[in-house]
C-alpha positions in Angstrom: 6.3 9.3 -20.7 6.9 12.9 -20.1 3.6 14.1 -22.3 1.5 11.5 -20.7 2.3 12.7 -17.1 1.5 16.0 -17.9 -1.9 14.7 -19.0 -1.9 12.6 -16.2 -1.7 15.4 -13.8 -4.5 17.6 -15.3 -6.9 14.7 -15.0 -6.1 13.6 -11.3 -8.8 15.2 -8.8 -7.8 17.6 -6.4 -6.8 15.1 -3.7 -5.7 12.3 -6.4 -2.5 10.8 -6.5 -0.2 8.7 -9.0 1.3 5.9 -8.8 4.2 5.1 -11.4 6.3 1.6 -11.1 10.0 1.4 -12.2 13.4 -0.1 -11.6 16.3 0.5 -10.4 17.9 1.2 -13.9 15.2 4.3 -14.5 14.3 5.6 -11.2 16.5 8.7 -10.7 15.6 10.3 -13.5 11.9 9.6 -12.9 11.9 10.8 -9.7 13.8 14.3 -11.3 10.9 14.4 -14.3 7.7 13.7 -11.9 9.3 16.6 -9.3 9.0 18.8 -12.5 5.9 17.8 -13.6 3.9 17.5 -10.6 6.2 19.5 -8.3 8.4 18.3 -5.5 6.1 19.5 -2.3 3.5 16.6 -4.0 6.1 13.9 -3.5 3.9 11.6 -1.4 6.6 8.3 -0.9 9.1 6.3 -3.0 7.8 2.3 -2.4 9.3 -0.8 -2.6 8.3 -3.9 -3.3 10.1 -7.4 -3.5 9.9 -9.7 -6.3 12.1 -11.9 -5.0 12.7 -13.5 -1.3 16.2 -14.7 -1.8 19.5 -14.3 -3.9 19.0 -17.9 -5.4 20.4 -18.6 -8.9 24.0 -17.9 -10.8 25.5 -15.4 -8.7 25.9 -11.7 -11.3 29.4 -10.6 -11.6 29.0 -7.9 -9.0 27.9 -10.4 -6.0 24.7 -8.3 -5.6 20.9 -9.4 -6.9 18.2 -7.2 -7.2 15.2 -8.2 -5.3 13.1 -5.1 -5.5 11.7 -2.3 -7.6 10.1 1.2 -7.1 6.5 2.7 -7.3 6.5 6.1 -7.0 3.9 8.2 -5.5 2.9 12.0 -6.2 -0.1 13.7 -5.6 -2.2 16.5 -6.8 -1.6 19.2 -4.3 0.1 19.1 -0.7 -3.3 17.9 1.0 -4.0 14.5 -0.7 -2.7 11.6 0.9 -3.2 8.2 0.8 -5.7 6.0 3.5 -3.6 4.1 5.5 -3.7 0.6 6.6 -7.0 -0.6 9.1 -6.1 -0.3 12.9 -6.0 -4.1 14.1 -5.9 -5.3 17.5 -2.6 -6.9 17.0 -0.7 -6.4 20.3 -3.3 -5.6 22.6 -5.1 -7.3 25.5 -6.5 -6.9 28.2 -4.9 -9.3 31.6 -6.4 -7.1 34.1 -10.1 -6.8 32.5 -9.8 -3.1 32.8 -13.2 -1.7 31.8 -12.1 0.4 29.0 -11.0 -2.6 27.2 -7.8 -4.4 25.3 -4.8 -2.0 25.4 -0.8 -1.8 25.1 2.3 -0.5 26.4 3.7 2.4 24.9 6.4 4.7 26.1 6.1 7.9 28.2 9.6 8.8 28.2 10.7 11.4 26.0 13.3 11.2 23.1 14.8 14.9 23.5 16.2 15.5 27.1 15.1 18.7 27.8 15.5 20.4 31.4 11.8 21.6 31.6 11.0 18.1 30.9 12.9 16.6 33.5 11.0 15.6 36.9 10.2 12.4 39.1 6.5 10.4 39.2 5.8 8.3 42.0 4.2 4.9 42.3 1.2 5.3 44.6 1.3 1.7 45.4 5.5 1.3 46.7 6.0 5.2 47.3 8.9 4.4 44.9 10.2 7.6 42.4 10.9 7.4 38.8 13.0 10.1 37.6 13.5 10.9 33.7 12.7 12.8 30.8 9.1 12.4 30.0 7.2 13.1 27.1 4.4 14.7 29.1 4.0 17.2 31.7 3.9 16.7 35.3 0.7 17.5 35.6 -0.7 15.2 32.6 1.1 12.3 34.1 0.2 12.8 37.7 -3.8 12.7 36.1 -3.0 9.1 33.9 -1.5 8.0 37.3 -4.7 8.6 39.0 -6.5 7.0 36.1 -4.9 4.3 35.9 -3.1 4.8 32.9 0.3 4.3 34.3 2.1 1.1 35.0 4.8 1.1 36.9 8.0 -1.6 36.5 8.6 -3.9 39.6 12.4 -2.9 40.1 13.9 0.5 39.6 15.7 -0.6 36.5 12.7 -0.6 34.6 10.5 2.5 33.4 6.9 3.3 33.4 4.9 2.9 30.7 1.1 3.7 29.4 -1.5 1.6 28.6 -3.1 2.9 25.4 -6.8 1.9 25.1 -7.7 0.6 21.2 -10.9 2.2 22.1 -9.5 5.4 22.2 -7.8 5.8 19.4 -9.7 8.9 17.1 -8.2 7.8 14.1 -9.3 4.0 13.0 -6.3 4.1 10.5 -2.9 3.9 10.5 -0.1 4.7 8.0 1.5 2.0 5.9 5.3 1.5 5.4 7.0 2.5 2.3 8.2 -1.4 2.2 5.2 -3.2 0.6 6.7 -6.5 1.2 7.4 -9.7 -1.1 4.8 -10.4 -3.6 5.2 -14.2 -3.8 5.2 -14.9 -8.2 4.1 -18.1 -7.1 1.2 -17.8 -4.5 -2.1 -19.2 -5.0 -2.9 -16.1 -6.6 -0.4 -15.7 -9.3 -0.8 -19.4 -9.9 -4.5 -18.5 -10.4 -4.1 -15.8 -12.9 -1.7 -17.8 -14.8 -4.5 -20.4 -15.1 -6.5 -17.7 -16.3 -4.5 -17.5 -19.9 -3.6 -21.2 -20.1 -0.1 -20.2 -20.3 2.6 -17.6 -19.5 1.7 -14.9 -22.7 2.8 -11.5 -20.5 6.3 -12.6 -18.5 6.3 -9.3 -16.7 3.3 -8.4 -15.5 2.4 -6.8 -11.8 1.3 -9.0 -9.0 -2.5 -8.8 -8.5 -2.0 -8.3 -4.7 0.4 -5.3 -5.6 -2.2 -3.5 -7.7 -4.9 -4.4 -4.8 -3.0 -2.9 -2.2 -2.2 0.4 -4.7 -6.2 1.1 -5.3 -7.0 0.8 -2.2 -4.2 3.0 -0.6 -5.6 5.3 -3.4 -9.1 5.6 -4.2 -12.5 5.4 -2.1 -14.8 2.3 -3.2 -16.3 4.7 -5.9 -13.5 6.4 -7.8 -11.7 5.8 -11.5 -8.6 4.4 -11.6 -6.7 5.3 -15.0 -4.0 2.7 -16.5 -2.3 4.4 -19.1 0.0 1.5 -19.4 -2.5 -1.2 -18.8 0.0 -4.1 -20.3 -1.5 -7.6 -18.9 -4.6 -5.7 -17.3 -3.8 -6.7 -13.8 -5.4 -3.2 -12.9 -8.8 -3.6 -14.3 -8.4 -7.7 -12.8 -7.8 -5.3 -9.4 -10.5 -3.2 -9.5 -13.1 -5.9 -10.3 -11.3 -8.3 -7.9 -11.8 -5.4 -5.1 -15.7 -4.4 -6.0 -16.5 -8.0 -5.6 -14.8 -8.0 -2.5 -16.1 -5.1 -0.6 -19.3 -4.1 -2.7 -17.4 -1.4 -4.2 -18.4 0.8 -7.3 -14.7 1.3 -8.6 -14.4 2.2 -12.1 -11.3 1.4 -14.4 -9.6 3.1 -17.7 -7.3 1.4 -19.5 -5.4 2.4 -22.4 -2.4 -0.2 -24.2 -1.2 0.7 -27.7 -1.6 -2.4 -30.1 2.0 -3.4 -30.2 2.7 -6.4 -31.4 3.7 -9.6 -29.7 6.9 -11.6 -30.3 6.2 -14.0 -33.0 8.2 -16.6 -31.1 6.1 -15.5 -28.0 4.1 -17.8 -26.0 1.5 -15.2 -26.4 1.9 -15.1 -30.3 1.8 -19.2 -30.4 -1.5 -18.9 -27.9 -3.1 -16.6 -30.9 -2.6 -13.0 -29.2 -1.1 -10.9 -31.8 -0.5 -7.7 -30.1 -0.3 -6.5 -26.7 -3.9 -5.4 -26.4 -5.5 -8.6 -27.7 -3.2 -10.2 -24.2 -5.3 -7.2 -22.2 -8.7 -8.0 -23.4 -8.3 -11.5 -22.7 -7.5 -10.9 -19.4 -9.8 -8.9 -18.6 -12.7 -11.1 -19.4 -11.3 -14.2 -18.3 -10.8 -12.1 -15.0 -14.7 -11.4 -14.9 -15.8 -14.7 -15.7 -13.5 -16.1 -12.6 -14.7 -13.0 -10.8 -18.6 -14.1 -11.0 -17.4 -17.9 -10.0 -15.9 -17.0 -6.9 -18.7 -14.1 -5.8 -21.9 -15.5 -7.2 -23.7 -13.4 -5.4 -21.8 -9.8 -6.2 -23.7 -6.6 -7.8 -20.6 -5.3 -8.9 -20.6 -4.0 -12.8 -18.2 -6.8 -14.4 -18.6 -5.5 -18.4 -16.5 -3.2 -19.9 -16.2 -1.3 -23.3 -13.8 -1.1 -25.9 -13.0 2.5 -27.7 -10.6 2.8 -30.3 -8.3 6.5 -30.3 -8.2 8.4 -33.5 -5.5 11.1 -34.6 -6.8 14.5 -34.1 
């Protein structure tokens, strides 16, 4: 591992980032070798993801089941960072038809009490005064009062809040949550790519969704993604999955080792002898489904196949 992240490092771009997926057994000391490596100011997030939704099963000894592992991020240098998640319209409306379109509530008053920040607003429609800390000035409010932006609470229990326009927001992103969620092993999905094999020959390998949500966090829709533990392939499946999707020009490396499989293996029985024979497989089995469901897509679904040599 440690070599390989060293490499890793030298070939990410200047706003690149990593991504590197472990348990809880290993992640300490991974997090203590990638602050070395790549430095602890490029420490972008520590994710989680579930691969379980409940603690179903023969209860461990300890009364506690693991439901989640890690995927570390680190970046390049202090100014990558990943895309974010697409603003939606989740929450917003618009009951009054205001011109400027669907908005929300959002707090005005201020989490730190401060004295300068510490003054009353008045409802121009009751004559009725607010008093509080507020997380603009006096003369900011008093101008979103006259715009409208204000609404004021029918009692004097309640506080007033601003409506914030969708429309107005500069930024059409917003950031994701170090949580990923539950990847479901037995979605539609999953189901699918375990049709892909005929049969469970890689026990272990990452949810498709997973690796999705990773490349696109990560890359524009014309970048290289390298896998330098590609196991199953789920990354290339991802990437070709996406450009089909989107119209994306993503590009994949891959590199496995030829290990070889477990002769009492599923995968052994099904004829793959080592590791990489699994990853080829997948890979265009993956394409063929690929160009079933998008028969219309451009994107490039071939690969190639080098072989490394001692130097």
């Amino acid at each position: 591992m440690y070599p390989r992240l060293y490499i890793a490092r030298d070939l990410l771009k200047e706003d690149g980032v990593i991504f590197i997926s472990i348990d809880d057994n290993e992640v300490a000391q991974l997090k203590l070798l990638c602050d070395e490596v790549f430095g602890e100011g490029n420490f972008v997030s520590e994710f989680i993801w579930d691969k379980k939704n409940s603690a179903k099963g023969v209860p461990p000894r300890n009364m506690v089941v693991d439901i989640h592992e890690y995927v570390l991020c680190y970046s390049r240098n202090t100014d990558a960072k990943l895309i974010g998640e697409l603003r939606t319209k989740d929450g917003f409306a618009n009951p009054d038809n205001d011109i400027r379109g669907e908005w929300r509530l959002s707090n005005i008053k201020s989490t730190l009490e401060r004295v300068q920040d510490k003054f009353s607003i008045t409802d121009p429609n009751t004559g009725r005064k607010f008093e509080n800390y507020w997380a603009f000035s006096k003369n900011s409010l008093e101008k979103m009062i006259k715009e409208g932006r204000i609404i004021f609470p029918k009692n004097d229990d309640g506080l007033p809040k601003q409506k914030e326009f969708f429309n107005e927001f500069d930024n059409p992103y917003i950031p994701i949550k170090s949580h990923l969620g539950w990847f479901d092993p037995q979605s539609k999905t999953e189901k699918n790519v375990e049709k892909l094999m005929g049969q469970k020959v890689f026990l272990y390998r990452k949810p498709l969704e997973l690796m999705k949500k990773l490349v696109i966090q990560s890359v524009k829709n014309n970048e290289i993604i390298l896998d330098f533990f590609s196991g199953s392939g789920t990354t290339a499946h991802a990437v070709m999955q996406l450009n089909a999707e989107d119209g994306g020009n993503r590009q994949f490396i891959l590199v496995q080792l030829p290990e070889k499989t477990d002769e009492k293996s599923e995968a052994f029985k099904a004829g793959y002898k080592t590791i990489f024979d699994i990853t080829k497989a997948r890979i265009e089995k993956s394409a063929v489904k690929i160009r079933q469901d998008f028969p219309d897509t451009q994107c490039d679904l071939g690969f190639k196949i080098f072989k490394a040599i001692n130097t």
